[in-house]
Structure formats: C-alpha cells, structure tokens
N, C-alpha and C positions, 0 to 999 in steps of 0.2 A: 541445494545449489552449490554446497562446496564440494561436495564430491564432482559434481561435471565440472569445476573451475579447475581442479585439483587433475582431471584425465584427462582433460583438454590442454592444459600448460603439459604434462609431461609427453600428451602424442606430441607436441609441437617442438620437444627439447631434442638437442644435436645428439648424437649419438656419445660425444664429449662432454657434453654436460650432464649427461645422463652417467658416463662414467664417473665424473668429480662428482657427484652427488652421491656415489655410492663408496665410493673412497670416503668421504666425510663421515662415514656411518663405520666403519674400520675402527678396529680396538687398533691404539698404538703398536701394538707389536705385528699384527697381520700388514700396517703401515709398512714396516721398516722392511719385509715381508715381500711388498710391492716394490721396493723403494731400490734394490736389490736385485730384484728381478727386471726391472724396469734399466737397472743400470748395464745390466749385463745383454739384455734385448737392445741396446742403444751400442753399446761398444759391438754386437752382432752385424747390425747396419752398417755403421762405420766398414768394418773388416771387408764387409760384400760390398760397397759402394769403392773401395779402394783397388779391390781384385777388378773390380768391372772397369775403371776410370784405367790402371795397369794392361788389363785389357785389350782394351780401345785405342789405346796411345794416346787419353790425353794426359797422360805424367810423362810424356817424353823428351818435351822441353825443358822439365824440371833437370829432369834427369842428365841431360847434354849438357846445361846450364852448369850443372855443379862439380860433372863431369873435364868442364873448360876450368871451371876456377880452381879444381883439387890438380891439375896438370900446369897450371900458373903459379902452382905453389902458394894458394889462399887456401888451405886448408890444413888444421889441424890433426895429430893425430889423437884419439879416444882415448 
C-alpha cells in the first residue's frame, strides 16, 4: 500500500515541487551549481523583458520624464 501512496502523491505533485524535491537530493556543490545557473537564467529574463518593454514604448515616459528633469538641471553628472 506504500508504494501506490507513494505514486499516487508524486503523479499528483506540480511540476515545482517535483523540482524542489530533487534539488533537495543535490550534493551541496551540484547546489551552488544550480544556484548560478539559476542566477544567470534570471538576469537572461530580465535583459529580454527589458528589450521587449524598450520595444513597445512602455519605457517611454520614464525616458521623457528624466529626460525633462536632466534639461531642469536635476541631474547629476556620473
């Protein structure tokens, strides 16, 4: 009976939990590993969500915005 309790919870698990549960099974350094890759997959999104929003023009009221206050003379130089 623990076997079908046991196949029955894991067909039931998210596709998420299913990952953290194998993450948990990771020798620490395969971790750090993920940990890494995971951060550089996340700054990728970023990069592609930013080009896309650049894009679309919706940064274009940032852009006008900051563009009025650096010609008001609120801005600094770097």
């Amino acid at each position: 009976m623990e076997i079908f309790a046991k196949t029955y919870y894991t067909a039931t698990m998210t596709k998420l939990e299913k990952i953290e549960q194998d993450i948990a099974t990771l020798a620490p350094a395969d971790v750090r590993k993920l940990a890494d890759w995971l951060e550089e997959y996340k700054s990728d999104l970023w990069d592609r969500q930013m080009e896309d929003d650049a894009k679309s023009g919706r940064l274009d009221k940032f852009a006008a915005r900051a563009l009025t206050a650096h010609k008001a003379g609120k801005s600094t130089p770097l």
